[in-house]
C-alpha positions as CSV (number, residue, x, y, z in Angstrom):
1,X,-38.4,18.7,-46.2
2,X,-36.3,19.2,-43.1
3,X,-37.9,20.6,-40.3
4,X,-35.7,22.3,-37.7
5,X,-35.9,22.2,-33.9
6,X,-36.5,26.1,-32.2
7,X,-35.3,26.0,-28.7
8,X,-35.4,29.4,-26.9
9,X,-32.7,30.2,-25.6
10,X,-34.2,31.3,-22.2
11,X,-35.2,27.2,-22.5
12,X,-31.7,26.2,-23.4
13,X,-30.5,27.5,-20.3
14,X,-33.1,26.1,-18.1
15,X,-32.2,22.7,-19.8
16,X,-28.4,23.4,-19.3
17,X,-29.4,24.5,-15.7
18,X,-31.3,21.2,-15.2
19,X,-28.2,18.8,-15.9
20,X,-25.6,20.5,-14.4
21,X,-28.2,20.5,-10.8
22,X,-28.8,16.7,-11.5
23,X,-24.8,16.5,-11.8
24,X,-24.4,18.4,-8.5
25,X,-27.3,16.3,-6.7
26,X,-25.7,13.1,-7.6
27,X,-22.3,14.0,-7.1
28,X,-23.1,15.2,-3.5
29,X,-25.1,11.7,-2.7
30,X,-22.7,9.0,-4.6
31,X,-20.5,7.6,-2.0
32,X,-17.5,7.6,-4.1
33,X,-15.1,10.2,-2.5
34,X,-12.6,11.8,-5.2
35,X,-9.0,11.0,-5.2
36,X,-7.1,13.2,-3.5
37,X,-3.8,12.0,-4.9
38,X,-2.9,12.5,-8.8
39,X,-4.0,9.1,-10.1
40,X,-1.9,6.8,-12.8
41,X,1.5,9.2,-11.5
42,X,4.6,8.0,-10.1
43,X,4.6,10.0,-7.2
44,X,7.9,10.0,-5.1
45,X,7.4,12.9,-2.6
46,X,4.1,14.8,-1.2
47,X,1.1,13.6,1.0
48,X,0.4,10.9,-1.5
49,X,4.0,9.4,-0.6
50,X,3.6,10.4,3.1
51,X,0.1,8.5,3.2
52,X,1.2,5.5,1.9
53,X,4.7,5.8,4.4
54,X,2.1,6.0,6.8
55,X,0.2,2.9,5.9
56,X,4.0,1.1,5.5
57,X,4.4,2.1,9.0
58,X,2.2,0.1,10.5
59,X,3.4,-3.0,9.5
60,X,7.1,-1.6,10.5
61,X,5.9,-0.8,13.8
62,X,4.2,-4.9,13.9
63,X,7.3,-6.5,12.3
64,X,9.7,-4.6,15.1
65,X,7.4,-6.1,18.3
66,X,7.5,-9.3,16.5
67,X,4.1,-9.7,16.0
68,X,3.3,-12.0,13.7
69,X,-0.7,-11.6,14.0
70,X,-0.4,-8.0,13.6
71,X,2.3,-8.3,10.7
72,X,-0.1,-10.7,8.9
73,X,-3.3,-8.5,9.3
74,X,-1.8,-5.7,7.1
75,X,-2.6,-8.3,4.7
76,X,-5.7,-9.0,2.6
77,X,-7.3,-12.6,3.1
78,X,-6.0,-13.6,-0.4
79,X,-3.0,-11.7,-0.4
80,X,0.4,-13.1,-2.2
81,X,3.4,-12.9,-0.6
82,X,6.8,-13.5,-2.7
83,X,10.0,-13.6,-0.2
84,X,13.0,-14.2,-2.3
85,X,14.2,-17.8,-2.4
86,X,11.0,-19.3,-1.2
87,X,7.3,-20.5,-2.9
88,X,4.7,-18.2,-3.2
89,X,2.5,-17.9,0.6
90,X,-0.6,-17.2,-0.3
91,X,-3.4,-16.2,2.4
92,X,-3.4,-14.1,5.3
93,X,-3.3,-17.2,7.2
94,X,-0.2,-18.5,5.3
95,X,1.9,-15.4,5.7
96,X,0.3,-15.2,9.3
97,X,2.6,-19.1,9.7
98,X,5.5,-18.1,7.7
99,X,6.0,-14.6,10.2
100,X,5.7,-17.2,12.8
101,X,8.2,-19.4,11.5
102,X,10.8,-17.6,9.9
103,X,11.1,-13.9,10.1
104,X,12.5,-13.8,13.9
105,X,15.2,-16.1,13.5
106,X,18.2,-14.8,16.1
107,X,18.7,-15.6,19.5
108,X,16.3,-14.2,21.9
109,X,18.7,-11.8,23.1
110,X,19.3,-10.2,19.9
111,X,17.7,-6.9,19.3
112,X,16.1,-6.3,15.7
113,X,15.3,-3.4,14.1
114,X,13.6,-2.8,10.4
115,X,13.3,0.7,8.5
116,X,11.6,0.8,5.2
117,X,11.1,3.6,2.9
118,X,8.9,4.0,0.0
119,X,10.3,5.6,-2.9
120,X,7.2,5.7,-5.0
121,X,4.1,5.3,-5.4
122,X,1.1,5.0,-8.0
123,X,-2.6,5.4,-7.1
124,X,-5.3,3.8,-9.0
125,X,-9.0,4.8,-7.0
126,X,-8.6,2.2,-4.0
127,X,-5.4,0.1,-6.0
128,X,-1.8,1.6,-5.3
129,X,1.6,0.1,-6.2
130,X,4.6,1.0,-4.3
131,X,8.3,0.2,-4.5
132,X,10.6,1.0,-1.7
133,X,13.7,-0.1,0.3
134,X,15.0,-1.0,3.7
135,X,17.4,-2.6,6.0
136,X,17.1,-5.1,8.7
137,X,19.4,-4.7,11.8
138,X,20.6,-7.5,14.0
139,X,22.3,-6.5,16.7
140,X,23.4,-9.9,19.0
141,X,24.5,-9.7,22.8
142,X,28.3,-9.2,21.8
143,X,27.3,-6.3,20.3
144,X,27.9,-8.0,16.8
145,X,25.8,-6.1,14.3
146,X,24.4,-7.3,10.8
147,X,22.5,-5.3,8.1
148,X,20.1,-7.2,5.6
149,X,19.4,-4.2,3.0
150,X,16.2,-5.0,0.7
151,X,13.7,-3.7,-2.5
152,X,9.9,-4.5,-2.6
153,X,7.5,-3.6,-4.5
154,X,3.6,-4.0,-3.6
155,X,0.3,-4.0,-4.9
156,X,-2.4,-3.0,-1.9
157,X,-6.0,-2.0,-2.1
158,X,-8.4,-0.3,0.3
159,X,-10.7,-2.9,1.8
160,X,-14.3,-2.3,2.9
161,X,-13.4,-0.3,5.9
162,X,-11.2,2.2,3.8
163,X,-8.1,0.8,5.0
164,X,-5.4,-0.1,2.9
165,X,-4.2,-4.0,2.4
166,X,-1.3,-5.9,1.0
167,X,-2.3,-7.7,-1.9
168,X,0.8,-8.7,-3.4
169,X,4.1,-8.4,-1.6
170,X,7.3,-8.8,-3.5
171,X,10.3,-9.1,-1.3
172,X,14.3,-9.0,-2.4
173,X,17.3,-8.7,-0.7
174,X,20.3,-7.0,-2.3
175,X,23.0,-8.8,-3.3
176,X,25.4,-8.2,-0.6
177,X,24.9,-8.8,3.0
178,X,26.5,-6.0,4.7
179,X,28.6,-6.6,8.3
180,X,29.7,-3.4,10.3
């Protein structure tokens, strides 16, 4: 013999009532904050491309002072970094030496100048990948200009204070140097 559950239905909506307040109540007190960005989407134009331009930008606006310490703190602690034709630097502390002892070479005198752009980008929760381009400028005292155009593609995530870091940094310069 069966026996069959009798739910009124004045009970069925006070139950249905009951989980969808619990789902409100938790939602409103969890500290995960929704994506605002589609997620697992190549995204090439938007806010979600204009955010992470505006994350790039940062380490643009480091790289053209020179600053190493800055540069490298765009980075996580563990971060990879793959610049074509060299090892794999790993640590913040590694790239932090190889910004100090590579990137700037010219003569003091020469002005330098980098532009990146990112192309797209794909948003995972606090994980994003992004590929882009850009172009290094050396301009020397006789006026003598060179132009380095490169591709990258990264892998960052938001650290503890929400801000976003470099995790893995593949760097590659095209196959022609350019000279104007």
């Amino acid at each position: 013999m069966k026996s069959k559950i009798k739910i009124s239905p004045l009970n069925l909506l006070l139950f249905a009532a009951a989980i969808l307040s619990m789902g409100y109540l938790f939602g409103c007190h969890s500290n995960a904050v929704a994506p605002s960005y589609p997620q697992g989407v190549i995204l090439n134009s938007g806010q979600g491309l204009e955010n992470i331009q505006a994350v790039t930008d940062v380490f643009l606006e480091a790289w053209n002072k020179r600053d190493a310490t800055a540069c490298a703190n765009t980075y996580s602690k563990y971060a990879i970094f793959i610049p074509k034709g060299e090892s794999s630097i790993v640590g913040r502390e590694n790239i932090l030496k190889f910004f100090n002892d590579n990137e700037w070479e010219t003569s003091n005198d020469a002005k330098m100048n980098i532009e990146e752009k990112v192309d797209e980008v794909i948003y995972f929760d606090d994980w994003s990948v992004m590929r882009g381009t850009g172009e290094i400028k050396v301009t020397e005292a006789d006026a003598m200009e060179d132009k380095y155009r490169f591709k990258w593609v990264m892998l960052s995530k938001k650290n503890q204070l929400g801000e976003w870091e470099s995790v893995w940094d593949i760097f590659n310069d095209e196959i022609c140097k350019c000279i104007n």
